[in-house]
Structures are given as structure tokens and as C-alpha cells.
C-alpha positions in Angstrom: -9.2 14.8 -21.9 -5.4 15.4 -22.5 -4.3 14.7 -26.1 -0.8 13.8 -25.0 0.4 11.1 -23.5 3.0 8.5 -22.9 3.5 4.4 -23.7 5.3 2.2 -21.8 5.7 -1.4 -24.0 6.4 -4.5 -22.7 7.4 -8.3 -23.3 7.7 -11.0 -20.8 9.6 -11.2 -17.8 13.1 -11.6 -18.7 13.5 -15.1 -17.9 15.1 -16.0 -14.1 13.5 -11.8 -13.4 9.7 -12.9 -13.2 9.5 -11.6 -9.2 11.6 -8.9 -9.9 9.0 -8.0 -13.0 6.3 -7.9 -11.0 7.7 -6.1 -8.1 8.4 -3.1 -10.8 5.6 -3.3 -12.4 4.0 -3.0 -8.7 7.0 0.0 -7.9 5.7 1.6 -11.2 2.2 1.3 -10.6 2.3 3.3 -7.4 4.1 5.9 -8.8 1.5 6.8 -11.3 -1.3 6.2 -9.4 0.6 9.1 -6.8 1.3 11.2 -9.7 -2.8 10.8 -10.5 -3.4 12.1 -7.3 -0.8 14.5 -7.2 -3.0 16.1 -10.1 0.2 16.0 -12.7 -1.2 12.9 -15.1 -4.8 12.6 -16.1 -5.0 9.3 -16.6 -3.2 5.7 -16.6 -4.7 2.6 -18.5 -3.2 -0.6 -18.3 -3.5 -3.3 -21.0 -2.0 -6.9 -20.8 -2.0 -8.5 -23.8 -3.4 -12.3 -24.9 -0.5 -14.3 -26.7 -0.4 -13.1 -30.3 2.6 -14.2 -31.6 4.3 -10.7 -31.2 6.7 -9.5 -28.9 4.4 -7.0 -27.6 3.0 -8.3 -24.1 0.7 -5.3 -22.6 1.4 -1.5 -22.3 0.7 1.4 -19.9 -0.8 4.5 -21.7 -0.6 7.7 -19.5 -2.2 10.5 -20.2 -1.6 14.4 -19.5 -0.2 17.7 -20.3 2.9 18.1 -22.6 4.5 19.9 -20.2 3.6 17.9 -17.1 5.0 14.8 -18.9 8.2 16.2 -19.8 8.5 17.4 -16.6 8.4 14.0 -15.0 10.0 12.3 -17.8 13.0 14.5 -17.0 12.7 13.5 -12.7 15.3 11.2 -11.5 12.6 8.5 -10.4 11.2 8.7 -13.7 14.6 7.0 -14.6 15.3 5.1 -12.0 11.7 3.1 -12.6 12.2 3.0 -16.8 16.2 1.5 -15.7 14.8 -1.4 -13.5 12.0 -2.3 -16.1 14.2 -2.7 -18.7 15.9 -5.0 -16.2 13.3 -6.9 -15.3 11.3 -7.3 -18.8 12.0 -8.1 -22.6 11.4 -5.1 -24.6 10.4 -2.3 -22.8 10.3 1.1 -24.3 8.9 4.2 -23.8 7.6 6.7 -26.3 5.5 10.0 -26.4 2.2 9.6 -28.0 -0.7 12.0 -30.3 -3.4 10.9 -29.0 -7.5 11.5 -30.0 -7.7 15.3 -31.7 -3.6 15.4 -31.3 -3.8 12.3 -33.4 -6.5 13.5 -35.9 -4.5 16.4 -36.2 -1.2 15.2 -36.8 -2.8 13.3 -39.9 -4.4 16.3 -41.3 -1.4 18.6 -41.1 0.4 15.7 -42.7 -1.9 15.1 -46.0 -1.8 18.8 -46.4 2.0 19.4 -46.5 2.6 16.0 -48.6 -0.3 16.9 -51.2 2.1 17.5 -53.7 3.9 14.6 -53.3 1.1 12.4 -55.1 
């Protein structure tokens, strides 16, 4: 499983945009699920959130190769999808992600250099 990965956040709707927010969400949907099949992600998981008080409302983690994922991050629909989210919802961001060993990794390197530093 790819150690890399991509996470989209979201909030609600922007308020007056909750047809348009779902018609993205639908828009964005498809394209991953094509890129899935198109064998350039690994993976997509989807997680709406329960009301916690946060501005966090749910998230799409894809997963895949470095290089696949900066490859699409790069494409023009890439852009044109993240440019109507951010339209149609509150918050909504999107970050590169260590993920599993990447993660455990990352840690590790970082206790080691920062050793002297305690």
C-alpha cells in the first residue's frame, strides 16, 4: 500500500452553495474514482464527520505514488475541481500526506536529528 497520499478538508456547504456542494463533491468523486481505474491512485477513502464543535466536516484521503500525485496535482482538472470546491464549501484545503511507514519514518528521522536538542 502507497505511503503517500493526499487530503482534501472540508467544512459545510457555504451557506446559499449547498446544491452546488454536493454537485462537486459528486464532479470530484468521479474523477477519482476514474483516476482509480485509470490505475494512477491506489486508493480513495471518504470520511464525513459527526458535529464536533470544529470546523473540520469530513475529508477525502487518496492514496498513491509521489510521483503519480504530483503529476495530477499539477493537471488542469486537478485545479479546476480544488477552484469550485473552495467555492462551494467552508474550508477546504488540500495537503500532501506521510502516511503508515512514510509516517513512522518521518518520526524517526526526526528524533534522530533533534537528539541534541534535549
Amino acid at each position: 500500500m502507497a505511503n503517500f497520499g493526499l487530503f482534501f478538508g472540508f467544512g459545510v456547504p457555504a451557506r446559499g452553495r449547498e446544491i452546488q456542494a454536493s454537485k462537486v463533491f459528486g464532479e470530484t468523486m468521479a474523477y477519482w474514482n476514474q483516476r482509480k481505474a485509470d490505475g494512477e491512485i491506489e486508493s480513495i477513502e471518504v470520511a464525513i464527520l459527526q458535529p464536533h464543535g470544529g470546523d473540520l466536516g469530513g475529508f477525502v484521503l487518496i492514496r498513491g505514488e509521489p510521483q503519480k500525485l504530483a503529476q495530477l496535482q499539477g493537471s488542469e482538472e486537478f485545479g479546476r475541481l480544488n477552484l469550485r470546491a473552495g467555492f462551494a464549501v467552508e474550508g477546504f484545503g488540500v495537503v500532501t500526506a506521510l502516511l503508515d511507514d512514510a509516517a513512522a519514518n518521518f518520526v524517526a528521522t526526526a528524533n534522530d536529528i533533534t537528539a541534541d536538542l534535549r
